[in-house]
N, C-alpha and C positions, 0 to 999 in steps of 0.2 A: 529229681533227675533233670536235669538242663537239656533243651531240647538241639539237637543236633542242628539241625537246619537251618541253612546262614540268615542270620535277621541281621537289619540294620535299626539304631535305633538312635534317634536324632530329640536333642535337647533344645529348647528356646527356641524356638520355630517362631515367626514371626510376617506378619503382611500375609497371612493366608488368603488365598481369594481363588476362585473360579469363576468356568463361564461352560455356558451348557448351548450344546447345536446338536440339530440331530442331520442321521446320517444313515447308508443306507450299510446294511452291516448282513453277511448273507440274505442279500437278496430283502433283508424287512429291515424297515423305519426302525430308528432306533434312538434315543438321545443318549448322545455321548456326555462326559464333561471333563471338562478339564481344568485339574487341581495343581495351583503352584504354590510354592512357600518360599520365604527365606531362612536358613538354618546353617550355621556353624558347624561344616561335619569334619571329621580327619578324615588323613589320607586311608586309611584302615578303612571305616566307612563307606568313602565312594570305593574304594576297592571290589568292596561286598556289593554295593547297590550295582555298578561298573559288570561285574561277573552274574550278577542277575539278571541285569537288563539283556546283556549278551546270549545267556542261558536259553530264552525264548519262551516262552509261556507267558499266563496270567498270572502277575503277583498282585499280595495281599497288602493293603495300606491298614493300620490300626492307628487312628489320634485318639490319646488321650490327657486328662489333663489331671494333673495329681491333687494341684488344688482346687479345681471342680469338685473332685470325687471327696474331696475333704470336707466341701461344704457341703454338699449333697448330703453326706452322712452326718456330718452336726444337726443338720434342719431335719434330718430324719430320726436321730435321738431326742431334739428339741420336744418335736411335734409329739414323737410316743411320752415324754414325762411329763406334757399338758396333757393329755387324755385322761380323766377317770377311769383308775382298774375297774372293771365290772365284777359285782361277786356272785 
């Protein structure tokens, strides 16, 4: 089942970088940061981000990377068919 809730989801994101300062945030120190990228979105897309931003609350950022996760999982099939099965 597809989740109702408007997500945005942005491809080749590119120059990720931040910078972190703190601040005072109800009354307690807090470090904030602050995350920019470059990315190639449609107008569809900032629509959705555009109607969230708006919306008012705290949204969720998820980075992922497909071919990390690809590698990750080879070097972790790698690693278990060098190990001797134990009997």
């Amino acid at each position: 089942m597809e989740d109702p809730r408007p997500q945005v989801t942005m491809r080749g994101i590119e120059h990720l970088g931040w910078a972190t300062k703190k601040k005072i945030v109800d009354e307690e120190l807090s470090v904030v940061t602050r995350i920019g990228f470059e990315a190639e979105a449609t107008g569809e897309q900032m629509k959705i981000l555009h109607n969230l931003l708006n919306g008012g609350g705290p949204l969720t950022v998820t980075f992922t990377s497909p071919q990390l996760m690809m590698d990750m999982e080879l070097k972790e099939t790698q690693e278990k068919s060098e190990k001797p099965e134990s009997s």
